[in-house]
C-alpha positions as CSV (number, residue, x, y, z in Angstrom):
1,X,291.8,-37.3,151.5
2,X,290.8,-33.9,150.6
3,X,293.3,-32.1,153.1
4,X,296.0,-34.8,151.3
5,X,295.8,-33.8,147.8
6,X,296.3,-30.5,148.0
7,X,299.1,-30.7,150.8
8,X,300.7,-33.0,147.7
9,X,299.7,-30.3,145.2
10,X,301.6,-27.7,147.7
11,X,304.4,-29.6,147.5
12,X,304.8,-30.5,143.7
13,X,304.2,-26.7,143.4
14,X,306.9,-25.9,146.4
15,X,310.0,-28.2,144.8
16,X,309.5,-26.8,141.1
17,X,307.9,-30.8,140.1
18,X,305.1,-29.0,138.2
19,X,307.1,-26.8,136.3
20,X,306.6,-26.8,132.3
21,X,310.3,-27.9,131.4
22,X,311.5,-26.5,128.3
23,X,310.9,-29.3,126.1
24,X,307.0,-29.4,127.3
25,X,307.0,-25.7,126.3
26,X,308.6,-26.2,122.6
27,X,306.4,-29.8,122.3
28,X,303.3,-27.4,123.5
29,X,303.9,-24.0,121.7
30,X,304.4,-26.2,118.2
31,X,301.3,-28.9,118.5
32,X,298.8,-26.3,119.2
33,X,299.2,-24.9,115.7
34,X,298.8,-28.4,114.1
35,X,295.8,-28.2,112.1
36,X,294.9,-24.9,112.3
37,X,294.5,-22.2,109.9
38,X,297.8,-19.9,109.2
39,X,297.1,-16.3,107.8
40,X,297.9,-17.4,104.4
41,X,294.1,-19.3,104.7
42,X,296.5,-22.8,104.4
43,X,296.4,-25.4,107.0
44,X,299.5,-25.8,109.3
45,X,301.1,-29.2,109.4
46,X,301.1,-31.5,112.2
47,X,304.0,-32.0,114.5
48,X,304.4,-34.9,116.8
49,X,306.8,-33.7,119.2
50,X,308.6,-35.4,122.2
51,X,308.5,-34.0,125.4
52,X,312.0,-35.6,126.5
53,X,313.5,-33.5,123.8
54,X,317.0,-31.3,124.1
55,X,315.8,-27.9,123.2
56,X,316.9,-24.8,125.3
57,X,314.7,-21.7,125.3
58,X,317.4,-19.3,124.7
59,X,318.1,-15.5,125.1
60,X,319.5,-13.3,122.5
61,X,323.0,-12.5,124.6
62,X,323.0,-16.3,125.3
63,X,323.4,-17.2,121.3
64,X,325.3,-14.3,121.0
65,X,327.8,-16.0,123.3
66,X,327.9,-19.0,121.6
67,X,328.8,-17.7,118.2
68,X,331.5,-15.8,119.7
69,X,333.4,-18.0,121.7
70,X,331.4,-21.0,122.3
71,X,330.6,-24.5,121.2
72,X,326.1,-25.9,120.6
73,X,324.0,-26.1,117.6
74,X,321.4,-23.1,117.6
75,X,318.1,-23.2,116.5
76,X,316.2,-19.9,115.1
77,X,312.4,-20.0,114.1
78,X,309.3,-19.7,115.2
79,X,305.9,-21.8,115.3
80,X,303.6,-19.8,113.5
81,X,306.3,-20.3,110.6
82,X,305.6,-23.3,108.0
83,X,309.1,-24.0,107.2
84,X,310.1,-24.0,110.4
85,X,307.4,-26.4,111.7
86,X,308.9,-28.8,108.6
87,X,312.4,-28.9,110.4
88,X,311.8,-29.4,113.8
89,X,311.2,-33.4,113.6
90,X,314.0,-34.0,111.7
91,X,316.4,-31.7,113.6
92,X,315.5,-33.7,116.5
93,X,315.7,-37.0,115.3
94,X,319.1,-35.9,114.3
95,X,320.1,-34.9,117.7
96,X,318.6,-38.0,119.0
97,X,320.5,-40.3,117.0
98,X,323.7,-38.5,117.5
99,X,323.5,-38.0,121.8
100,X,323.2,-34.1,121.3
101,X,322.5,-32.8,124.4
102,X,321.5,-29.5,123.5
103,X,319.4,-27.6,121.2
104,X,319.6,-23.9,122.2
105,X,316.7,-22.0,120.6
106,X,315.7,-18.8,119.8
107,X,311.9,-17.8,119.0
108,X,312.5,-14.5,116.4
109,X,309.0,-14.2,115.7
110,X,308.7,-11.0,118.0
111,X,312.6,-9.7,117.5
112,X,313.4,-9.1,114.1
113,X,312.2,-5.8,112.7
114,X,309.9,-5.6,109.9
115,X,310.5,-3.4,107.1
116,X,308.2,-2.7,103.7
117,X,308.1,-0.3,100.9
118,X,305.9,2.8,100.7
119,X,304.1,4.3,97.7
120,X,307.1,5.9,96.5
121,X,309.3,2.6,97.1
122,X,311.4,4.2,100.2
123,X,312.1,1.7,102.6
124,X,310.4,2.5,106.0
125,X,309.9,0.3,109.3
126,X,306.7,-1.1,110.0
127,X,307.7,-2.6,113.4
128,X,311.0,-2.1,115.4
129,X,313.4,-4.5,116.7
130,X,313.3,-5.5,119.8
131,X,316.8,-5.1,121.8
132,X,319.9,-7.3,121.2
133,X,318.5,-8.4,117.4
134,X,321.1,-6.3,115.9
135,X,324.0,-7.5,117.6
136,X,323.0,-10.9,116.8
137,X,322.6,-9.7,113.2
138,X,326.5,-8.6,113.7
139,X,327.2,-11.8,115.3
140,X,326.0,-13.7,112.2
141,X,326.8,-11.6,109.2
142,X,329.5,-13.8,107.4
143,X,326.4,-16.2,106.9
144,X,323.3,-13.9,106.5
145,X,321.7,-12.9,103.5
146,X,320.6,-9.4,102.3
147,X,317.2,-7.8,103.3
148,X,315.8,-7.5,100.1
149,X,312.2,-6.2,99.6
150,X,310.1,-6.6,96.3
151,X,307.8,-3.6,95.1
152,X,304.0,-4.2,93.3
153,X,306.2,-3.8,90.1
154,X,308.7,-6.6,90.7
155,X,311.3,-4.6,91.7
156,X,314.0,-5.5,94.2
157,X,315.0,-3.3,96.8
158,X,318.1,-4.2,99.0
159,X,317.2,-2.4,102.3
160,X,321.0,-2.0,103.6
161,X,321.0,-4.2,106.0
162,X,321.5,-8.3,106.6
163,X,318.2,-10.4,107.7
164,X,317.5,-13.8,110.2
165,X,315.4,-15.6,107.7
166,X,314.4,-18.8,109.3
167,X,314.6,-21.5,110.2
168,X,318.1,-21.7,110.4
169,X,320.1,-24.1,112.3
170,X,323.6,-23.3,113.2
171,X,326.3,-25.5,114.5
172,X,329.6,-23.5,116.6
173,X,332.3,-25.3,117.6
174,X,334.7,-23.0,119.7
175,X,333.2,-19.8,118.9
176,X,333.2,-20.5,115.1
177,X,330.4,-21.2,112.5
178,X,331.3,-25.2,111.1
179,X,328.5,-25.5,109.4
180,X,324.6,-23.7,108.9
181,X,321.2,-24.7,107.4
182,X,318.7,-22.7,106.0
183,X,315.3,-23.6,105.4
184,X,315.0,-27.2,104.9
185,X,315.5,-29.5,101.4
186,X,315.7,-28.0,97.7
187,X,313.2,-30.2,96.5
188,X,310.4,-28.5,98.9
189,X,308.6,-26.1,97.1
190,X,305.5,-25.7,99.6
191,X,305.9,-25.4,103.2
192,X,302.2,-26.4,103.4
193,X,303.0,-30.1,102.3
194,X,305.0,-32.4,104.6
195,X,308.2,-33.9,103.2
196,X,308.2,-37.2,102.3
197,X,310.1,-39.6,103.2
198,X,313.6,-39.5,101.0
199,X,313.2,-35.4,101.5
200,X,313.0,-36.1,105.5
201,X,316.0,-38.4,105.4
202,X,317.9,-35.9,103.4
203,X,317.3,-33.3,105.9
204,X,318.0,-35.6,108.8
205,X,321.0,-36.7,107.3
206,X,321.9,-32.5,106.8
207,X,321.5,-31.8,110.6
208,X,323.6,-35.5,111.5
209,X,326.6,-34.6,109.5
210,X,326.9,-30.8,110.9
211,X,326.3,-32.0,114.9
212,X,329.1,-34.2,114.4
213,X,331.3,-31.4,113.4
214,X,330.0,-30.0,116.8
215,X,330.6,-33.1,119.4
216,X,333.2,-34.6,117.7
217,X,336.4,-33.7,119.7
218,X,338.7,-34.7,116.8
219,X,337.4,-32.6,114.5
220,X,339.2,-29.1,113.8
221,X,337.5,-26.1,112.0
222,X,340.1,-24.5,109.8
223,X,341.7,-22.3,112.1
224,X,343.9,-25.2,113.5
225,X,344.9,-23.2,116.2
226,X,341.4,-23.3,117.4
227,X,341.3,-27.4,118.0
């Protein structure tokens, strides 16, 4: 029975059965934070996260693509952030009730640079960026806010150069930008506390409206030419 078991094992192991799919990962990489202490000494909010779901663990050149001459709805954020753990159910509720098949995702927790101010408020990097970020800063410009630092005195500092704040969700349709949402409803002021109800339907709601700009063949950006 013994001999049995692991011959099956082999075999599960042999044709790829056993292999985490990328939902699993994204379900497993988001619920293993729920409940647990964030650096900011607040608790992280639970997610309840379907396996069968339609994310894509991306890479930077593959979003890049997209923008440029191609047609999904991209996902940018990370687990360990608290917005982005507040979007997540309803951007996939959303894709649920709309048939998207796709969700390609990015994690930019490790790829962005980081940058701060020093005693004498000169900007200076406190970790690099890892390859490809900047292109897909280039990539996403048009919709990409300044990175603006804040000294001990209140001062802003715009650091020259554009920022991926997340989450953002963006939604291409033949390589151009119909729609984009950042962060997640203007009536939630802490990450820290889930939405409620009305605030989840809104975003919901947010994410259905720009998919169908995305799967919808009839609809045309506003270069016609591009239908």
């Amino acid at each position: 029975m013994k001999k049995l078991l692991v011959l099956f094992i082999t075999l599960l192991v042999a044709t790829g059965c056993g292999k985490e799919t990328d939902g699993e990962k994204f379900k497993r990489e988001y619920e293993k934070l729920n409940g647990e202490i964030a650096a900011s000494g607040e608790e992280y909010l639970t997610v309840d996260i379907n396996k069968n779901n339609v994310i894509k663990y991306s890479m930077v050149d593959e979003i890049i693509a997209i923008v440029q001459d191609g047609t999904g709805v991209i996902y940018l954020g990370y687990p360990e952030c608290p917005w982005c753990r507040n979007v997540v159910e309803p951007l996939l509720e959303a894709a649920d009730s709309t048939a998207l098949e796709t969700i390609y995702y990015l994690n930019m927790r490790d790829i962005r640079d980081r940058l701060s101010l020093d005693s004498d408020g000169n900007v200076v990097v406190e970790v690099e960026e890892k390859e490809g970020y900047y292109d897909l800063v280039e990539a996403l410009s048009a919709i990409l806010d300044d990175y603006i630092l804040t000294s001990t005195s209140g001062e802003t500092i715009n650091t020259g150069k554009k920022r991926i704040y997340v989450p953002i969700v963006i939604f291409v349709k033949n390589g151009d930008i119909v729609s984009y949402h950042a962060d997640t409803v203007a009536t939630q002021i802490d990450p820290y506390v889930e939405l409620t109800e009305e605030e989840n339907n809104e975003l919901v709601n947010i994410y259905k409206e720009a998919i169908m700009k995305v799967i919808d063949l009839n609809y045309c950006s506003e270069d016609e030419e591009r239908c």
